[in-house]
C-alpha atoms as an extended CHARMM CRD file, in Angstrom:
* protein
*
       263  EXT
         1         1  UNK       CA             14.2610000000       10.8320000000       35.7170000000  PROA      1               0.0000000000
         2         2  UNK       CA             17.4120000000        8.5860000000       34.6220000000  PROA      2               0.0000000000
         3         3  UNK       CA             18.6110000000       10.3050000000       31.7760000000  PROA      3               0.0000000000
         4         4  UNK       CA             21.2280000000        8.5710000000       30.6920000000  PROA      4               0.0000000000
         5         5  UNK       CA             18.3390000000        5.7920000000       29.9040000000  PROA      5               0.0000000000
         6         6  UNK       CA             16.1250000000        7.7730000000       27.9150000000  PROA      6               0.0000000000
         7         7  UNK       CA             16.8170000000        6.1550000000       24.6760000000  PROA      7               0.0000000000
         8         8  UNK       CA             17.5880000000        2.6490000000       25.9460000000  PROA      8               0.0000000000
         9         9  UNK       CA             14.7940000000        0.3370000000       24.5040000000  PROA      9               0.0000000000
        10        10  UNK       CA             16.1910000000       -2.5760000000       27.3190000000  PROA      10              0.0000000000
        11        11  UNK       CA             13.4570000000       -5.9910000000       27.1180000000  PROA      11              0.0000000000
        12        12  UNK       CA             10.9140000000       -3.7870000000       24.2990000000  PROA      12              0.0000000000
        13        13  UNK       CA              9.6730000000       -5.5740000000       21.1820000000  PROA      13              0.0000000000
        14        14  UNK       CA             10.8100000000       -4.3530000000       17.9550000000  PROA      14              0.0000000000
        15        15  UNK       CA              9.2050000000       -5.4060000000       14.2650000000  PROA      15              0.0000000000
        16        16  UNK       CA             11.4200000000       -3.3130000000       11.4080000000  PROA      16              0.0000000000
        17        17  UNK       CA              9.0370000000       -3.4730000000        7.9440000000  PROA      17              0.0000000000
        18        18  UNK       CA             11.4560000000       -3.7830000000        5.6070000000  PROA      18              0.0000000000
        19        19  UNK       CA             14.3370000000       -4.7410000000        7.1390000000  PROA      19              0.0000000000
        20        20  UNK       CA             16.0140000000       -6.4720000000        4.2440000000  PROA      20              0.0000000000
        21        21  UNK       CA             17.9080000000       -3.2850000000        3.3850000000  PROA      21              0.0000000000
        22        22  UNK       CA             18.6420000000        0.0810000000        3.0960000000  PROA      22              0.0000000000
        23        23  UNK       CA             17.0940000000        2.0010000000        6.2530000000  PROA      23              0.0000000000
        24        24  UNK       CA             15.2350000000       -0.6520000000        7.2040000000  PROA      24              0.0000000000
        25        25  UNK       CA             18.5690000000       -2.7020000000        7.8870000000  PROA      25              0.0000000000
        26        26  UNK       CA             19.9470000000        0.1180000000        9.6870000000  PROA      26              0.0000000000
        27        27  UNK       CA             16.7830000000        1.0560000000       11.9810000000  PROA      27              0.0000000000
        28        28  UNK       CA             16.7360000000       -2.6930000000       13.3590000000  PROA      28              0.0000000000
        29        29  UNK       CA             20.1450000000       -2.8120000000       13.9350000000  PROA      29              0.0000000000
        30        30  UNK       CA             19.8840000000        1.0350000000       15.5000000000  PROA      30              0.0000000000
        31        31  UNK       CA             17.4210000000       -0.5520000000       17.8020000000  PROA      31              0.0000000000
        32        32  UNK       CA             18.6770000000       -3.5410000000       18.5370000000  PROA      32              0.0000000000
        33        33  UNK       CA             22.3120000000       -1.6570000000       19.7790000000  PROA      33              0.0000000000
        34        34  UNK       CA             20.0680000000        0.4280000000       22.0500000000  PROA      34              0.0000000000
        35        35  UNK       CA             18.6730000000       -2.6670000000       23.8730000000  PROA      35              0.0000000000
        36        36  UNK       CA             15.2760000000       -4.1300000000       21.9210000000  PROA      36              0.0000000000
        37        37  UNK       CA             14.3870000000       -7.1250000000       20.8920000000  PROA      37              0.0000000000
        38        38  UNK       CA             13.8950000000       -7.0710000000       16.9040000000  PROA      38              0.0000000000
        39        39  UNK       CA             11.8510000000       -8.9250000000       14.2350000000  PROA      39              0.0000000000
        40        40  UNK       CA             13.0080000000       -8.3970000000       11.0540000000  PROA      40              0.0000000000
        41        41  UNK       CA             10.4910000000       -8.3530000000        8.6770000000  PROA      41              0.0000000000
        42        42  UNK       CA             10.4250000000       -8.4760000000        4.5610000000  PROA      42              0.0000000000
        43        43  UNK       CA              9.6960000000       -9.8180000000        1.4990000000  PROA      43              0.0000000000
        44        44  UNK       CA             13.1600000000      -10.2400000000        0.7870000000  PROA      44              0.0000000000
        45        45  UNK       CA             13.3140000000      -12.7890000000        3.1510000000  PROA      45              0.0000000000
        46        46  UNK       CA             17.4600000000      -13.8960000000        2.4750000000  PROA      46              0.0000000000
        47        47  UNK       CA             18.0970000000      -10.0070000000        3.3010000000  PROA      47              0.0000000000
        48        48  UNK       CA             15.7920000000      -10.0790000000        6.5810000000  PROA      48              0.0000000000
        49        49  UNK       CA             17.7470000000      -13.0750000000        7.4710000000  PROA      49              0.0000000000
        50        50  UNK       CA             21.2930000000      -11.5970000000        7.1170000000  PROA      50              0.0000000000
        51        51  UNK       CA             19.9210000000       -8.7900000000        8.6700000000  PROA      51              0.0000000000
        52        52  UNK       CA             18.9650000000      -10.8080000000       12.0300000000  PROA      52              0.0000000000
        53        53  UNK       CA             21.8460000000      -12.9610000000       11.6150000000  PROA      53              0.0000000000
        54        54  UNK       CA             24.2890000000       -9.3040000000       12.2120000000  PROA      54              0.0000000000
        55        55  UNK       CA             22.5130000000       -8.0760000000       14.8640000000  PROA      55              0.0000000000
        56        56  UNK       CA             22.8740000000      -11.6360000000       16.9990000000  PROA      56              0.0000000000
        57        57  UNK       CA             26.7500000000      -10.9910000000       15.7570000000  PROA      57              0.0000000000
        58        58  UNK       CA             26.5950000000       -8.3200000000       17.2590000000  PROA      58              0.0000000000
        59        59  UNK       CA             25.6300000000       -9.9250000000       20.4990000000  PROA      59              0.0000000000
        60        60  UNK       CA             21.9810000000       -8.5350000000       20.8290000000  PROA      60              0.0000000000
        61        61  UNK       CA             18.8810000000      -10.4500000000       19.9670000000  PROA      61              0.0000000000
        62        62  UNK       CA             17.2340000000      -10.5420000000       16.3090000000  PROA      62              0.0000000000
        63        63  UNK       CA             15.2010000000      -13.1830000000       14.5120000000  PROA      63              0.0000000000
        64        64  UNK       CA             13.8220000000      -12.9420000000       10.8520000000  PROA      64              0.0000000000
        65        65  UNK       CA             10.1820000000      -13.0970000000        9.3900000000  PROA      65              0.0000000000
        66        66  UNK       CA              8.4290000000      -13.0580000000        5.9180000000  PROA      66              0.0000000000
        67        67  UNK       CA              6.3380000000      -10.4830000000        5.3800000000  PROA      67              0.0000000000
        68        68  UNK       CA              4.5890000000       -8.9860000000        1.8670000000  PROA      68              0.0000000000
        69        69  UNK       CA              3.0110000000       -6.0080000000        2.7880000000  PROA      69              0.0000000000
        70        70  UNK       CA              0.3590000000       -6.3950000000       -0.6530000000  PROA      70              0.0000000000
        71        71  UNK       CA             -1.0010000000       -9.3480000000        0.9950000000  PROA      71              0.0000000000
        72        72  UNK       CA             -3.4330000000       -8.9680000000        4.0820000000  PROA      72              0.0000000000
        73        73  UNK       CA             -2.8600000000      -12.1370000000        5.2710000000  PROA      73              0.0000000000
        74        74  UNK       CA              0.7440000000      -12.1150000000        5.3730000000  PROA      74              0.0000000000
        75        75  UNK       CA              0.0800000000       -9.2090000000        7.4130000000  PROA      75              0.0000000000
        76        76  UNK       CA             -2.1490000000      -11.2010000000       10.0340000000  PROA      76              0.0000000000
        77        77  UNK       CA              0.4890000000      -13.5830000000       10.1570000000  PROA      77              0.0000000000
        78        78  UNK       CA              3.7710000000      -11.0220000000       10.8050000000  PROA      78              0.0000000000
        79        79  UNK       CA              1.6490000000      -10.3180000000       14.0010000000  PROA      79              0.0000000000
        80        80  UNK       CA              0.3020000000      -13.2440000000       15.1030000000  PROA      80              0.0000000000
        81        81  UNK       CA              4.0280000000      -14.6160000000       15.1780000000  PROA      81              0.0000000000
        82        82  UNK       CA              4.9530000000      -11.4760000000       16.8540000000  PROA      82              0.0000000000
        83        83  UNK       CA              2.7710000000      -12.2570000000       19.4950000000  PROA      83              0.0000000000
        84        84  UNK       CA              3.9280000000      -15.9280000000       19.4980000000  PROA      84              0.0000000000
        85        85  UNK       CA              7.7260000000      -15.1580000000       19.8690000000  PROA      85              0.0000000000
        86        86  UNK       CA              7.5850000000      -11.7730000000       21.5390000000  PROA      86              0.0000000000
        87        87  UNK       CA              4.4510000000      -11.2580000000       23.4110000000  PROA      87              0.0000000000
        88        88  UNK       CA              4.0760000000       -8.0340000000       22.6350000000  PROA      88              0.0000000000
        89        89  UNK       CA              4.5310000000       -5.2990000000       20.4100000000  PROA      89              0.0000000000
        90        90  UNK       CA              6.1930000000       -2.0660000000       21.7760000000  PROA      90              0.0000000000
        91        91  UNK       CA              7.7710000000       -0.7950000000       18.7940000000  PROA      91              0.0000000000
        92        92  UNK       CA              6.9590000000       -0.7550000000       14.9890000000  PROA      92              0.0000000000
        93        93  UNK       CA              9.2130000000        0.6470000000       11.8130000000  PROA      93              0.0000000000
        94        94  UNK       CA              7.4310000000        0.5430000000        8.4730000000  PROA      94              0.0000000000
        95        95  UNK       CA              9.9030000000        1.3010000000        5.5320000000  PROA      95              0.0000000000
        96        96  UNK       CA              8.6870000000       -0.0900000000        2.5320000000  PROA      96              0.0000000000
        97        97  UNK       CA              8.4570000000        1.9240000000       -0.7690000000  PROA      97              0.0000000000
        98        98  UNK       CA              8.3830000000        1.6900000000       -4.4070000000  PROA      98              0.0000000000
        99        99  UNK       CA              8.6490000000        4.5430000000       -7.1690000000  PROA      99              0.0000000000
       100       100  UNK       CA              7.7950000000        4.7490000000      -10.2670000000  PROA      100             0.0000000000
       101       101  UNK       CA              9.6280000000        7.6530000000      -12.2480000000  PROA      101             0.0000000000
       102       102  UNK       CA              7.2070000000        9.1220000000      -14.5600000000  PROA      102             0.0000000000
       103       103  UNK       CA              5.2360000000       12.1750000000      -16.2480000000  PROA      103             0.0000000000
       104       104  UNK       CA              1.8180000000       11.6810000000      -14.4890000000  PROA      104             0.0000000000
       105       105  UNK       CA              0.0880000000       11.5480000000      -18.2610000000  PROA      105             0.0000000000
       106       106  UNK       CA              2.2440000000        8.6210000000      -18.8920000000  PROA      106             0.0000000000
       107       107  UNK       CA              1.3910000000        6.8260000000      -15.9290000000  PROA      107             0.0000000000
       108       108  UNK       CA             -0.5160000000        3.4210000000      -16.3880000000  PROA      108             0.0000000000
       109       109  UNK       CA             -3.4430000000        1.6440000000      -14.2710000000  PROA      109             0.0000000000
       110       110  UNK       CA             -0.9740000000       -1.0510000000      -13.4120000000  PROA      110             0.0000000000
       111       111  UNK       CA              1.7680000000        1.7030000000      -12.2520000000  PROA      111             0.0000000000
       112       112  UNK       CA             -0.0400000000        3.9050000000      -10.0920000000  PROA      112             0.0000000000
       113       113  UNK       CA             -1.9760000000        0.6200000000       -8.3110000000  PROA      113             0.0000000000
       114       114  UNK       CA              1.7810000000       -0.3920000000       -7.5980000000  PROA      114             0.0000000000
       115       115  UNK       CA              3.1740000000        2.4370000000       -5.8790000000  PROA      115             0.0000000000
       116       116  UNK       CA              0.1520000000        3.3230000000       -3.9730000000  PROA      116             0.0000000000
       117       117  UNK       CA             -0.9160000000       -0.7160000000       -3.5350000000  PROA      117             0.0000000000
       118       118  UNK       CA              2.8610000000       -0.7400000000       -1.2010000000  PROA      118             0.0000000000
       119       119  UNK       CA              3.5210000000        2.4410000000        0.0020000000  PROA      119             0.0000000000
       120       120  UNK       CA             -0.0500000000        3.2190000000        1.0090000000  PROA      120             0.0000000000
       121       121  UNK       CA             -2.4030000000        0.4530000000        1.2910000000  PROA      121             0.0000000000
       122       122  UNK       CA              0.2300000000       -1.7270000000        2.0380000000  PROA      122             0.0000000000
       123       123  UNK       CA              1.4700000000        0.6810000000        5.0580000000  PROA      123             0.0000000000
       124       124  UNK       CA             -1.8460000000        1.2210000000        5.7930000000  PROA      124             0.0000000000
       125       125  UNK       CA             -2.8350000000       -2.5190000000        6.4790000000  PROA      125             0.0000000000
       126       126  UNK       CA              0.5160000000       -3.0770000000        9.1760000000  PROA      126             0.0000000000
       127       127  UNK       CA             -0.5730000000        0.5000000000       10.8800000000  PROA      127             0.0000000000
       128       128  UNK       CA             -3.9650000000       -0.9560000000       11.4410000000  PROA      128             0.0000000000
       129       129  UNK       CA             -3.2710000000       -4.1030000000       12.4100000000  PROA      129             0.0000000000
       130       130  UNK       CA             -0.0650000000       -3.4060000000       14.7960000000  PROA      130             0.0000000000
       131       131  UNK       CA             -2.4320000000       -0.5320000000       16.4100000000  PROA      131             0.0000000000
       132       132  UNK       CA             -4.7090000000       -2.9690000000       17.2840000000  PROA      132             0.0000000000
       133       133  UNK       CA             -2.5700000000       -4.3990000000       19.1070000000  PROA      133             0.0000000000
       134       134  UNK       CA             -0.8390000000       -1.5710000000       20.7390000000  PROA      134             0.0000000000
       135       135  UNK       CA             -4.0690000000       -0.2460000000       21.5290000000  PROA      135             0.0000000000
       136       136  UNK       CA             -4.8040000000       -3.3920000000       23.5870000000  PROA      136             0.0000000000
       137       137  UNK       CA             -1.3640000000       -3.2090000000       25.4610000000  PROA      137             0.0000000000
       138       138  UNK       CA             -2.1370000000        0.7080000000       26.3620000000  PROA      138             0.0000000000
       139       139  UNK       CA              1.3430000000        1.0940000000       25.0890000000  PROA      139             0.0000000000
       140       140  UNK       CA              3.9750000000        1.3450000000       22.1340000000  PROA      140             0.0000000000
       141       141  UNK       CA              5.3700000000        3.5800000000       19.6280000000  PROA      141             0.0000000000
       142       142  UNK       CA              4.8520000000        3.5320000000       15.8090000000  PROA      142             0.0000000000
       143       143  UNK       CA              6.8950000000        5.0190000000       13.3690000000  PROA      143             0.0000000000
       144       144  UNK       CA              6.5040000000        5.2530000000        9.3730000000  PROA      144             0.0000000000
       145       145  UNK       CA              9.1460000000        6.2790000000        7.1140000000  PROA      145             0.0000000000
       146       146  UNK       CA              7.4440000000        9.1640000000        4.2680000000  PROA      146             0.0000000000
       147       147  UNK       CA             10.3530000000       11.1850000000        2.2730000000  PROA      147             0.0000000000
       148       148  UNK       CA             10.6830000000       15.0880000000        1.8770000000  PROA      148             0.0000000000
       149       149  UNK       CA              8.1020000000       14.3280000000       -1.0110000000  PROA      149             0.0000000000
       150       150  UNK       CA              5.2250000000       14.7480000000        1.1330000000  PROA      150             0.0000000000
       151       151  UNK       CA              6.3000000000       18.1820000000        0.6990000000  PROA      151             0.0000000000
       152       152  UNK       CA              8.4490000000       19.1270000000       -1.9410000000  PROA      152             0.0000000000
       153       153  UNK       CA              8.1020000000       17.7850000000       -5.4760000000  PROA      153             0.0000000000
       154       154  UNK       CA              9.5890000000       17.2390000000       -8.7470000000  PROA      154             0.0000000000
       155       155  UNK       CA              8.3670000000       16.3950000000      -12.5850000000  PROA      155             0.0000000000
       156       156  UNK       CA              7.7650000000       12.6320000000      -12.7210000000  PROA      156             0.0000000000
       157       157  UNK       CA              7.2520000000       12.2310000000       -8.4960000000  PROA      157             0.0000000000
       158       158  UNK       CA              3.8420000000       13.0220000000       -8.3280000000  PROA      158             0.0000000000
       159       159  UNK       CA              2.7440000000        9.1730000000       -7.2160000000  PROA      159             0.0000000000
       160       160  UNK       CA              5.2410000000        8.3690000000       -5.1820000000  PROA      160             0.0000000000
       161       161  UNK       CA              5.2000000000       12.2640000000       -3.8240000000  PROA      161             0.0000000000
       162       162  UNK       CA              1.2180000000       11.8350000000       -2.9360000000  PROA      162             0.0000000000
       163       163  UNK       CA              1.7200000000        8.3950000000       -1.2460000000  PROA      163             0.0000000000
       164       164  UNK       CA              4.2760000000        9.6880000000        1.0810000000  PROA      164             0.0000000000
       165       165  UNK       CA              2.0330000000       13.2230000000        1.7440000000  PROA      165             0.0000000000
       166       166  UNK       CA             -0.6250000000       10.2630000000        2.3870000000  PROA      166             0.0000000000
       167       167  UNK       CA              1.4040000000        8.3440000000        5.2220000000  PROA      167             0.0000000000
       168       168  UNK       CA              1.8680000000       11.5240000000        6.8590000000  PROA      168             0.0000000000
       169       169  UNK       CA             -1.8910000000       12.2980000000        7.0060000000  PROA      169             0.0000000000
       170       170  UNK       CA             -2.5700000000        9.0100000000        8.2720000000  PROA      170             0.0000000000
       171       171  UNK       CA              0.1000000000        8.6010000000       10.8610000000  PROA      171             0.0000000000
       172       172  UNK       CA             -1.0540000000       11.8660000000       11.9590000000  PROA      172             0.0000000000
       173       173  UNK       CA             -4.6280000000       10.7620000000       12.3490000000  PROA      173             0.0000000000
       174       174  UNK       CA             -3.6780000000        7.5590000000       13.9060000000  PROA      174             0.0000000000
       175       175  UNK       CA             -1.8350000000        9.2980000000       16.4260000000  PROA      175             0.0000000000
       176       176  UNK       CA             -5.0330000000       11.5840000000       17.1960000000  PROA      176             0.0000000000
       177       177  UNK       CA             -6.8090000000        8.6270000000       17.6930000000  PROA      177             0.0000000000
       178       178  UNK       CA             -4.5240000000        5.7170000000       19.8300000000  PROA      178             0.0000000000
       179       179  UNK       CA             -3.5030000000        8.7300000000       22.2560000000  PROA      179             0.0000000000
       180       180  UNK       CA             -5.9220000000        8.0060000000       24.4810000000  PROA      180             0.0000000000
       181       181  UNK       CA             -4.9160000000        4.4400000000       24.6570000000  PROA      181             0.0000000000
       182       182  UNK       CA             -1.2260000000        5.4760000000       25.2370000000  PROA      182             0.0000000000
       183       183  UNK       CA              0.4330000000        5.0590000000       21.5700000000  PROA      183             0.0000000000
       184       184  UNK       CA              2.4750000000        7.2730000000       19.8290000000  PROA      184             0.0000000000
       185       185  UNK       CA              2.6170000000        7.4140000000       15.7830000000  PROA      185             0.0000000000
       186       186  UNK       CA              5.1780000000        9.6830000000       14.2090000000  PROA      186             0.0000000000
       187       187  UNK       CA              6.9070000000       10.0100000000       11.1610000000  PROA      187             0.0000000000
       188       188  UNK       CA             10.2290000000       10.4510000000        9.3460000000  PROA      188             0.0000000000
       189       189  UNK       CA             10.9460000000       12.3550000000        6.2980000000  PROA      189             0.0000000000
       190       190  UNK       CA             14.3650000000       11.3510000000        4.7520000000  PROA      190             0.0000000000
       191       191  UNK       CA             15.8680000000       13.5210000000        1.8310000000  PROA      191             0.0000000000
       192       192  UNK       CA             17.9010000000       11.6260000000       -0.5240000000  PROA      192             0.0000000000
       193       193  UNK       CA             19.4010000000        8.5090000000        1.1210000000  PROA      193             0.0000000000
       194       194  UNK       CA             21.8160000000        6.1400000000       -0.1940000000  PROA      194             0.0000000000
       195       195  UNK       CA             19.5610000000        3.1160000000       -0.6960000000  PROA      195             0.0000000000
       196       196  UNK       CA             18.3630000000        0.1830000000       -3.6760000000  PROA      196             0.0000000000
       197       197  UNK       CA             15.2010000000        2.6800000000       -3.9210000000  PROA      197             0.0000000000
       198       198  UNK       CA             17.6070000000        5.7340000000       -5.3670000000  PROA      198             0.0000000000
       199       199  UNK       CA             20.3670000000        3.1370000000       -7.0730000000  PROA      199             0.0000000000
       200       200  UNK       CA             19.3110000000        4.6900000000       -9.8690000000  PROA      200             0.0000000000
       201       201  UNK       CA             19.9560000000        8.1500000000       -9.4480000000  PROA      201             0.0000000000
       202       202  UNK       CA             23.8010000000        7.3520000000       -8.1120000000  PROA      202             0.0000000000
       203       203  UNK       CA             24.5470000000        5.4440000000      -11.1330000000  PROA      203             0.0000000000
       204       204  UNK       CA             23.9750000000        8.8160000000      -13.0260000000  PROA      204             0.0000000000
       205       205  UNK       CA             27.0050000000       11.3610000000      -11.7660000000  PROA      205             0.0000000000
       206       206  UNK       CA             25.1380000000       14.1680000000      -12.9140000000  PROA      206             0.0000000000
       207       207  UNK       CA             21.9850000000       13.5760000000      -11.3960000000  PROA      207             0.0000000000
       208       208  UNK       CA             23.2790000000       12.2600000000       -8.2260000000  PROA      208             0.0000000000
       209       209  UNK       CA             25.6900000000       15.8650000000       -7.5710000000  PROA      209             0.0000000000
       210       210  UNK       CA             22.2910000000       17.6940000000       -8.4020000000  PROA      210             0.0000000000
       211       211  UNK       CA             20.8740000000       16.2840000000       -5.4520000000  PROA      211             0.0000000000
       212       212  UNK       CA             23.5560000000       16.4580000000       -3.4250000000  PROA      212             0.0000000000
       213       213  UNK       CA             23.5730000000       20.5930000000       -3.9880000000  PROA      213             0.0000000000
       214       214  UNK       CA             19.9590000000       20.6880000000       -3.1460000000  PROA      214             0.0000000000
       215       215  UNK       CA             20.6420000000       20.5370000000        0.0830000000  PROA      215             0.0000000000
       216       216  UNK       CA             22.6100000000       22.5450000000        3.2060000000  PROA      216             0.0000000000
       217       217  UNK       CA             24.4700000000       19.6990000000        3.7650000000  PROA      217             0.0000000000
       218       218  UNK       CA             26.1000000000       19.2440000000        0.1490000000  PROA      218             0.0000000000
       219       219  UNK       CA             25.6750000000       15.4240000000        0.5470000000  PROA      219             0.0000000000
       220       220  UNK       CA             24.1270000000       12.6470000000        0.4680000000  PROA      220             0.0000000000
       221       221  UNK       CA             22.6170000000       10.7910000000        3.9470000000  PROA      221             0.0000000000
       222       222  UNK       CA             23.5840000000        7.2500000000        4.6500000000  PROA      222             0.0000000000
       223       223  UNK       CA             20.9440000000        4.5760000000        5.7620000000  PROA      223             0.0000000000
       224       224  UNK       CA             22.8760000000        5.1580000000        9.5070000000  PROA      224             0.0000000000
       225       225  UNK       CA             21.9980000000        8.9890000000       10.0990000000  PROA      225             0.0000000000
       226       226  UNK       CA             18.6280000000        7.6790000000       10.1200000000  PROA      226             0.0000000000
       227       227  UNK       CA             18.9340000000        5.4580000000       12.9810000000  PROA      227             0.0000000000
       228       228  UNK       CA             19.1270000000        8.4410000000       15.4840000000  PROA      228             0.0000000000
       229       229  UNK       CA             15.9150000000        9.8530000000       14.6350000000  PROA      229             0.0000000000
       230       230  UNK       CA             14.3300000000        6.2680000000       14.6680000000  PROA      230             0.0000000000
       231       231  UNK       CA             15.5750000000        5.5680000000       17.9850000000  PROA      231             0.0000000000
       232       232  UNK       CA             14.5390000000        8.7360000000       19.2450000000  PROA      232             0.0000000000
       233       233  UNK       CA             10.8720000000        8.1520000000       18.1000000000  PROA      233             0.0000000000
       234       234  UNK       CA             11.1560000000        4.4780000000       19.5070000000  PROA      234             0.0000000000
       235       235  UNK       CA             12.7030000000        5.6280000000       23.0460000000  PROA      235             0.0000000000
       236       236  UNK       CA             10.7360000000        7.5020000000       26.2740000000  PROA      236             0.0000000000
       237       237  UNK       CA             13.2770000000       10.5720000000       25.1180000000  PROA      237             0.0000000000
       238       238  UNK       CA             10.2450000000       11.2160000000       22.6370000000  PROA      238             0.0000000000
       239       239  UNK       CA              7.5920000000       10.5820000000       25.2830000000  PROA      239             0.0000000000
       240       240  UNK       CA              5.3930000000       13.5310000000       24.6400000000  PROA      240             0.0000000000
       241       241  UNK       CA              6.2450000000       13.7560000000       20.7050000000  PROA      241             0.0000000000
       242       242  UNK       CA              3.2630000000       12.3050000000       18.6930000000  PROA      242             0.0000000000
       243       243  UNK       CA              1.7550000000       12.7300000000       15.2840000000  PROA      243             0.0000000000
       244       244  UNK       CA              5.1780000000       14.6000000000       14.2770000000  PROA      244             0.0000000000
       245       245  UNK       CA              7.0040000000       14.4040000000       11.2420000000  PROA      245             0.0000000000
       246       246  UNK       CA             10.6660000000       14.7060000000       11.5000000000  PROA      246             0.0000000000
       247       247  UNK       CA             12.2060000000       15.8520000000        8.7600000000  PROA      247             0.0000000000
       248       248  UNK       CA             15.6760000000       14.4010000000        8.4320000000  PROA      248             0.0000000000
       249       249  UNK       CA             17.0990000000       16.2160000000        5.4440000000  PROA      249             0.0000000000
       250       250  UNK       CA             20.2390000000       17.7730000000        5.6990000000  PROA      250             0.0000000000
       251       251  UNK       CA             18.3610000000       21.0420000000        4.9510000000  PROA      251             0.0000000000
       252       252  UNK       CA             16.6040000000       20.2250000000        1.6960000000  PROA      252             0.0000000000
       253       253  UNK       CA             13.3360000000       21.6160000000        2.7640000000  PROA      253             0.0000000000
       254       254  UNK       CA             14.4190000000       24.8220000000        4.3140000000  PROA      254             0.0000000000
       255       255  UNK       CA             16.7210000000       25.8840000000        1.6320000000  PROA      255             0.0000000000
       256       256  UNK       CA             14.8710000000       24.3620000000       -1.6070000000  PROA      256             0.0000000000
       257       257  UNK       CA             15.1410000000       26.1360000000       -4.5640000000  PROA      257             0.0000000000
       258       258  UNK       CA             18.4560000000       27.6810000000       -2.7910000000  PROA      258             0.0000000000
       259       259  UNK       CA             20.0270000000       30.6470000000       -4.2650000000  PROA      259             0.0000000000
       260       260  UNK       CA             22.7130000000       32.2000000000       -2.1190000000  PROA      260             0.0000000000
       261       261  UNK       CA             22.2390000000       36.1580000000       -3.2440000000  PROA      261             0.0000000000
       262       262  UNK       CA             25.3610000000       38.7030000000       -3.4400000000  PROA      262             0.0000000000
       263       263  UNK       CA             25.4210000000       39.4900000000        0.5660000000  PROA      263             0.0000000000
């Protein structure tokens, strides 16, 4: 065992989902540094783009793609030009997510199709098509992005709290069932991350230092202290880690509701 090459992803081919931005932009450029080829994938396809265009900067090797995760055939053709310019598919990030902040007797039709159209369906319809592939090669690693919601919830969260508890049921299903064939599926559970998604939030001071109490930590994460555990999940350092979920929190979950007592 070489283990100072355990997390080098040298000659592997990398699509990031939602590479435009955020932890997306940081995951692709995480595994670009570490040695894999990356597609950068998004609707956004100027972000994508500027994405790629740092990581060749950067002397590694990057190109850009549109992708809308709502559509199925945009889909069918993100891999089909993977296969085209790649040849294979080793690794896939999938990062996309929408919220919509909201009492759940408030919620609309329209608003709850939305959140779960993207984050779930939407997920659902790259996991099944880049497992087919990866289920071909005998290979390859698969990792979704689901939040600390899967778990831990708040008024006005329930949608976007039972999408992400959804991803986590079905990575952890696919991973049950492309074992065999030699694929991994995990997934990552961010806390609060400094990202368009929670823009929001940091624009209100009050709100924002709430969060930042809730957990161990006292802070805030930044798109970059998620590239570790992406690489990690990516790499052969994670070789016998499937159908996990990684929570990547600075503590949220195992102190929530904190209270330090008189000791």
């Amino acid at each position: 065992m070489d283990y100072e090459r355990l997390f080098r992803l040298d000659g592997r081919a990398a699509v990031v989902v939602g590479a435009a931005s955020g932890i997306g932009a940081a995951a692709a450029r995480g595994l670009a540094a570490h040695g894999a080829v990356v597609l950068c994938a998004d609707k956004d396809t100027d972000g994508a783009r500027a994405t790629a265009d740092a990581i060749v900067r950067a002397g590694q090797a990057a190109d850009a793609v549109p992708v809308d995760i709502t559509d199925p055939a945009s889909v069918t053709a993100l891999i089909d030009t993977v296969l085209v310019r790649l040849r294979a598919l080793d690794i896939l990030v999938v990062t996309p997510s929408i919220n919509v902040r909201k009492p759940l007797l408030r919620y609309t039709d329209d608003e709850f199709d939305r959140v779960v159209g993207l984050n779930l369906k939407g997920s659902f319809r790259v996991l099944r098509a880049a497992g087919e592939v990866m289920a071909r090669q005998g290979r390859g690693s698969i990792i979704v992005l689901s939040s600390i919601r899967s778990q831990v919830v708040e008024p006005g969260q329930g949608v976007y709290a039972a999408t992400k508890a959804g991803l986590v049921q079905m990575a952890r299903a696919l991973a049950a069932e492309l074992a065999p064939l030699g694929v991994r599926v995990n997934a990552v559970a961010p806390g609060v991350v400094e990202t368009p998604l929670t823009q929001p939030i940091k624009a209100q001071a009050d709100w924002y230092e709430a969060y930042a109490r809730r957990s161990a930590l006292g802070r805030w994460a930044t798109p970059d202290e998620l590239v570790g555990p992406v690489v990690f999940l990516a790499s052969d350092a994670s070789s016998y880690v499937t159908g996990a979920v990684l929570f990547v929190d600075g503590g949220w979950t195992a102190v929530d509701g904190r209270y330090t007592p008189p000791l």
